[in-house]
N, C-alpha and C positions, 0 to 999 in steps of 0.2 A: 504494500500500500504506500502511494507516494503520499508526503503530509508538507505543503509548505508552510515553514516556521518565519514570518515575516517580525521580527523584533526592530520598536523606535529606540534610539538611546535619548538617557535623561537628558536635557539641554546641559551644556557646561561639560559633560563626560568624558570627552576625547582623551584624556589621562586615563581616564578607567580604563578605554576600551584598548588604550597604547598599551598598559601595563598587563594585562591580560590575556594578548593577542597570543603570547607563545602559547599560553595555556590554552588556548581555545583551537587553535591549529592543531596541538597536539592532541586534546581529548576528538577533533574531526578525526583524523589518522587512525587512534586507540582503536575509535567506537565501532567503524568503516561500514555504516548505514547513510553517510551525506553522499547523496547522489550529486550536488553540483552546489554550490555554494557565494558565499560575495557580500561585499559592503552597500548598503544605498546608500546614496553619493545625494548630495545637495553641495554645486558645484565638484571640486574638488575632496571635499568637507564627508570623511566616515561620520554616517547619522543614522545609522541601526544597519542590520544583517535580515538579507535572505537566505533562508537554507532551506533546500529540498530533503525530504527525509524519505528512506524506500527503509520502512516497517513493518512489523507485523499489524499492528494496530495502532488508532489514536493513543492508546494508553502507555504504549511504549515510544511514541512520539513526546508524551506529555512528560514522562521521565528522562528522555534526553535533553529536551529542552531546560528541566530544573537542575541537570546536573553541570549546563556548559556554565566552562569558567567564566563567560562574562555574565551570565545570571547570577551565578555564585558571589559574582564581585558587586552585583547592583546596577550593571550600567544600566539597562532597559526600564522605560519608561513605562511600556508594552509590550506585550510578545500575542500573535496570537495564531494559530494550527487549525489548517484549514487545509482538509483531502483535496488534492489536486489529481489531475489526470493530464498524461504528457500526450500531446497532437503530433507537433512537430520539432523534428531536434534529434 
């Protein structure tokens, strides 16, 4: 099951999201369920992550998402998991 994880970060977080970043690359590697992944960008400016997730279920979506180290660290304003289906790509 694809689930994308669309996360805003807090306004002001860019520090969080810097200091966290190994950690968040690395638990993507660990986990090796993120199908495609990335920063949304407002200009240049990292302002929350898209991650595609291929799960077994929401519930095992909903657990990845509270374990990545930038949840873990607060940056996210929002995060929210919504079953996707891939068309083209």
């Amino acid at each position: 099951m694809l689930i994308a994880l669309i996360a805003r970060d807090k306004a002001g977080a860019l520090q969080t999201r810097l200091d966290n970043r190994a950690a968040h690359l690395a638990y993507i590697d660990d986990t090796g369920v993120v199908a495609q992944a990335g920063p949304l960008l407002e200009g240049d400016a990292m302002i929350g992550s898209l991650v595609i997730l291929d799960v077994d279920d929401l519930a095992a979506a909903e657990a990845w998402a509270a374990n990545d180290p930038y949840a873990l660290a607060g940056l996210f304003d929002s995060v929210e998991l919504i079953p996707w289906k891939k068309v083209i790509g």
